[in-house]
N, C-alpha and C positions, 0 to 999 in steps of 0.2 A: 770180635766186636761185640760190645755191649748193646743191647738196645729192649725198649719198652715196649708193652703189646698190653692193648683191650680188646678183647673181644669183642663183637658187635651186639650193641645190646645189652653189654654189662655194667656192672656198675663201677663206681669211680672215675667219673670223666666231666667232674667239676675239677674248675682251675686250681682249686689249691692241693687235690689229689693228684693233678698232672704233674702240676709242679713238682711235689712231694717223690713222685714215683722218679724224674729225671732226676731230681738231686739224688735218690740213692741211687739210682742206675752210675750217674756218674763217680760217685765215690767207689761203684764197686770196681768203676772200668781201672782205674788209679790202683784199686788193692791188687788187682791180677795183674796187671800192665797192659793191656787193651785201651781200642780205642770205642770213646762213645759213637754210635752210627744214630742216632735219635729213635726215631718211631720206626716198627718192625713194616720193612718192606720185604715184600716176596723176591726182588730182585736180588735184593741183599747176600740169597742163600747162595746164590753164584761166586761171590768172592770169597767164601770160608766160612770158617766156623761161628755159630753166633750162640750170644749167652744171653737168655732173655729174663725183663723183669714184667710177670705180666700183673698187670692190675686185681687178678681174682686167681683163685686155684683152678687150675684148666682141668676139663677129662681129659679122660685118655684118649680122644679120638682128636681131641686138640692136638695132643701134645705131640703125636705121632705125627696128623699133619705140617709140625712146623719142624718135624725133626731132632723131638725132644726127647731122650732115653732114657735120662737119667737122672741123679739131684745133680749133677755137674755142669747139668746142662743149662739150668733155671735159681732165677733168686726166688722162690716158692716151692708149690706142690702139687703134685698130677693126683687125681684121683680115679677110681674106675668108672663111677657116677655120679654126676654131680649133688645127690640130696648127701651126699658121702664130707661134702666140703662144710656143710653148713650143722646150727646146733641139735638140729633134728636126731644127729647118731645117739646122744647121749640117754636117751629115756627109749622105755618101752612103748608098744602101742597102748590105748587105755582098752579094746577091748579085743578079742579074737578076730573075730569077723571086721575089723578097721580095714581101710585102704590102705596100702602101701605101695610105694614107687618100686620097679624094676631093680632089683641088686639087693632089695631090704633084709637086713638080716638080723634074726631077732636073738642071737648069741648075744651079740656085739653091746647089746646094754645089758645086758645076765653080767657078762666079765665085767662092767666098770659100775655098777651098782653102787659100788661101796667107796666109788669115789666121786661121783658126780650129786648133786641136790637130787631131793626125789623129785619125779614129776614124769609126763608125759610126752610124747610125741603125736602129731597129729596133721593128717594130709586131707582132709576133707573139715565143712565146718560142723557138721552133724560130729564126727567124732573129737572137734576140738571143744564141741559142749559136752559132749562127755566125759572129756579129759578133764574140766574145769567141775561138772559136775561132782567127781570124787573126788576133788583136793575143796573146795569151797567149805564143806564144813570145818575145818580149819583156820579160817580166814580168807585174805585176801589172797588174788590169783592172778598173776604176772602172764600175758598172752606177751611171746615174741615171735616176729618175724623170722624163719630160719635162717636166712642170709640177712638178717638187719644190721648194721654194723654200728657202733659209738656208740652204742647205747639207743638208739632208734630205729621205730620201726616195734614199740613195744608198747605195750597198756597195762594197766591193773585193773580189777573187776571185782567186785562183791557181789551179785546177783548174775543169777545165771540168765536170765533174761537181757543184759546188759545189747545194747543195740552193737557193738564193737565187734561182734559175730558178722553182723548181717555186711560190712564192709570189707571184711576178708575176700582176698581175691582168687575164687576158686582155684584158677588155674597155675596161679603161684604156690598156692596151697599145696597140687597136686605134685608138684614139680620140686619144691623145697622145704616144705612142710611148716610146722607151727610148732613153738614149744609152748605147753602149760606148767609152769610150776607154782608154788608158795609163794607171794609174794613177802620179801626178808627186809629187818630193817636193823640199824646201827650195822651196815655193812664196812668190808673190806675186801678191795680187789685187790689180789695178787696178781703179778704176771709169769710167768715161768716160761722160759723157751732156749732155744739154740739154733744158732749158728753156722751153718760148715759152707765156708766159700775156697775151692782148691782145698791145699793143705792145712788155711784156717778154723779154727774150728772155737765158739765161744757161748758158754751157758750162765745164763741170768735170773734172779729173781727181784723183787721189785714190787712198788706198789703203782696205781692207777688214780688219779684224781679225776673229780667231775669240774664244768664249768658249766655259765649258762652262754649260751650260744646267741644268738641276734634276735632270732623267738623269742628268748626268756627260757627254753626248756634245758633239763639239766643233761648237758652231754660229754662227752669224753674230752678232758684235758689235756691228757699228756701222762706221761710214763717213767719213777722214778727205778733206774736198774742200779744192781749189783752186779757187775759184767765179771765173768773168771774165764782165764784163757782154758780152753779144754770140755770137756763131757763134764755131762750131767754130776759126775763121780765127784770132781773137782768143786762144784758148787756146793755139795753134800759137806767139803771139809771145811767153809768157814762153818765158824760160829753164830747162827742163826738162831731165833728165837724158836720158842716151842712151834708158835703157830705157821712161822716162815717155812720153816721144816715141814708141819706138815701138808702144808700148801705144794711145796717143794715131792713130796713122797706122793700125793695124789696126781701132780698132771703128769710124773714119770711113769705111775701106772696106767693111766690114759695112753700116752704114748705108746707102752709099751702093746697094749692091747690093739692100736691103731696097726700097726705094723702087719696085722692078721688078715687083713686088708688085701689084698690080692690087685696089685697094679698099683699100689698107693707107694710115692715115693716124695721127698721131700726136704728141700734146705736149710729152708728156716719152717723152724718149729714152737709157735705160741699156744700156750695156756693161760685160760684166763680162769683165775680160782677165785670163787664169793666164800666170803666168812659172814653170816648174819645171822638173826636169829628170826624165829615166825611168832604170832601172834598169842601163841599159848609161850614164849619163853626160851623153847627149845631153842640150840645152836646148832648151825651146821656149817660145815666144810666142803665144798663141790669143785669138781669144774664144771665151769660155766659152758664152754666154748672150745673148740680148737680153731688155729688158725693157722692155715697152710697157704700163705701168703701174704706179700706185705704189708705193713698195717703203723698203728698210731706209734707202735714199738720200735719201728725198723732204722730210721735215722741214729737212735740211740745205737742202735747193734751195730750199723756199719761203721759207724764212730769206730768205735771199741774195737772192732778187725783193724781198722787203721791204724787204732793206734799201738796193738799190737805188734800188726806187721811193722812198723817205726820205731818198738823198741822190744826188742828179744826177750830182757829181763823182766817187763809187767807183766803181773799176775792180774792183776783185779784193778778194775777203771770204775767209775763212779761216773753212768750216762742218765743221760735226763733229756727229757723234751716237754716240749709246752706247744698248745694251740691255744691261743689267747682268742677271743672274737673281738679287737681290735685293733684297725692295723699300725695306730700309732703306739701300740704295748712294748713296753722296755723291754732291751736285748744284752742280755751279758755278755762283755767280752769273752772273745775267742767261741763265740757260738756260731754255727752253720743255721742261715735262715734257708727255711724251702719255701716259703710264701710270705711276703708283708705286701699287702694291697685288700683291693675288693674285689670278693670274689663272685659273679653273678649270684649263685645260687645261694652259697651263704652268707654273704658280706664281710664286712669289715672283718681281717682275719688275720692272724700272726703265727706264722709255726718254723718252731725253729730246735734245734740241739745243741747242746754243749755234753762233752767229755773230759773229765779229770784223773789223772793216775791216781790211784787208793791205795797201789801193795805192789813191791817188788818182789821178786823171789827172791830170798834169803841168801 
């Protein structure tokens, strides 16, 4: 049996994320042949095996209590810590003597250096001014949330005096931590990730578009994918532009380094890689983020498993989703809606997928 799980206290439990998470819960019950069971009840475990989709990447003291072992067990990722789930892994501390949460490991940004933007990590606010203190001569300074997700939950800064310190929530701080980096502009978000449900297994890259949301601020639209049935390997042999590729070549080294991880295990696997440049001209290439759990991407993917599973022969499907902030927003045929209504917290809202076969096998 298929079924959803939030943790208590976590995030994602606005209506068009519930939504969002049941429509793929269900589509994945359909890919295995399972049945949907809705929201995770602890009675549940009494009648068999269950396959859960939870709303955020669980530790491992989660994952254990719900009888979770493995990636077969989850549409996500178990991690051994939670600061482990968030964008906090990718940068160093800015100075010796910084805070750090329990499991911190200071390898872990030495190995992907050379693929992530530069910048800092930071768990107190003292050290998230000092993190900002060595990148501001430079320019501008992007503060993000460690678990902020869409694109929220983030600021820019020119003075280091900027009041946007003094609101930081210590205890969040301590628990998930703060990224500082350059703030970049004429961007481009990649997405990079994969797939493995049972014997399925499918690797995508892809761009990200922004929208404005009911605020007016600019936040995550939706997700255009190149879906290839198989590993990363498979993705590597279309014909990708230089920069696709190397989008493509850094979040597999992310990945790869993630793996070093000790308890970290996981189904779907998202990268999110920025292309921009900063205020003296330079370019850069990073990953942004990783994501070990469902997300703005996910609708697209389970598409693409479906329609896999549905046809032997497809190589490559051509997935897309949209979160429109309006819920009368046009809808293409043959698309899957997870949401058209109003949603308390964010209003008027539209999210929805479509899937097209691109490439047969030969």
């Amino acid at each position: 049996m298929v079924v959803t799980y939030a943790p208590a206290g976590g995030d994602g439990v606005t209506e068009h994320e519930v939504a969002a998470r049941v429509s793929v819960a269900k589509a994945l019950a359909k890919i295995m042949g399972y049945r949907f069971g809705g929201g995770y009840r602890p009675t549940l475990r009494r009648n068999g095996a269950l396959y859960f989709v939870p709303s955020q990447t669980l530790s491992g003291d989660e994952a254990r209590a719900l009888g979770i072992r493995g990636a077969d067990d989850l549409f996500g990722g178990v991690v051994p810590f939670p600061f482990v789930a968030t964008k906090a892994i990718a940068h160093p501390l800015a100075r010796r003597e910084a805070f750090h949460p329990v499991g911190w490991c200071d390898a872990f940004p030495e190995r992907v250096r050379e693929v992530v933007l530069p910048g800092f990590a930071a768990f107190t606010r003292a050290d998230a001014r000092e993190a900002a203190r060595l990148l501001l001569a430079n320019g501008p300074v992007r503060l993000k949330r460690g678990r902020g997700i869409g694109g929220r939950g983030q600021a820019v800064i020119e003075v280091l005096d900027d009041p946007v310190f003094d609101t930081l929530d210590e205890a969040e701080l301590r628990s998930y931590g703060l990224v500082v980096e350059p703030n970049l502009e004429e961007l481009t978000t990649f997405s990079v990730g994969q797939v493995c449900v049972g014997e399925l297994r499918a690797s995508y890259c892809g761009t990200q578009k922004e929208t404005r949301d009911n605020a007016g601020e600019l936040v995550y639209g939706g997700s255009d994918l190149l879906v290839a049935r198989g590993s990363f390997d498979e993705l590597e042999r279309i014909d990708f532009p230089p920069q696709v590729r190397e989008a493509i070549a850094r979040a597999r080294a992310f990945d790869a380094a993630a793996e070093e991880f000790d308890g970290l295990f996981a189904s779907r696997r998202n990268y999110d890689v920025l292309r921009g440049r900063d205020r003296q001209g330079r370019w850069y290439c990073g990953v942004l983020e990783q994501s070990w759990r469902i997300g703005g991407a996910s609708g697209p993917e389970v598409a693409a498993l479906r329609a896999f599973r549905a046809d032997p022969g497809l190589r490559l499907v051509h997935a897309r989703s949209t979160e429109a902030y309006d819920a009368d927003a046009p809808v293409p045929a043959g698309a899957t809606v997870h949401f058209r209504g109003i949603d308390s917290h964010a209003g008027p809202i539209t999210k929805y997928s479509l899937v097209e076969p691109y490439e047969r096998a030969p």
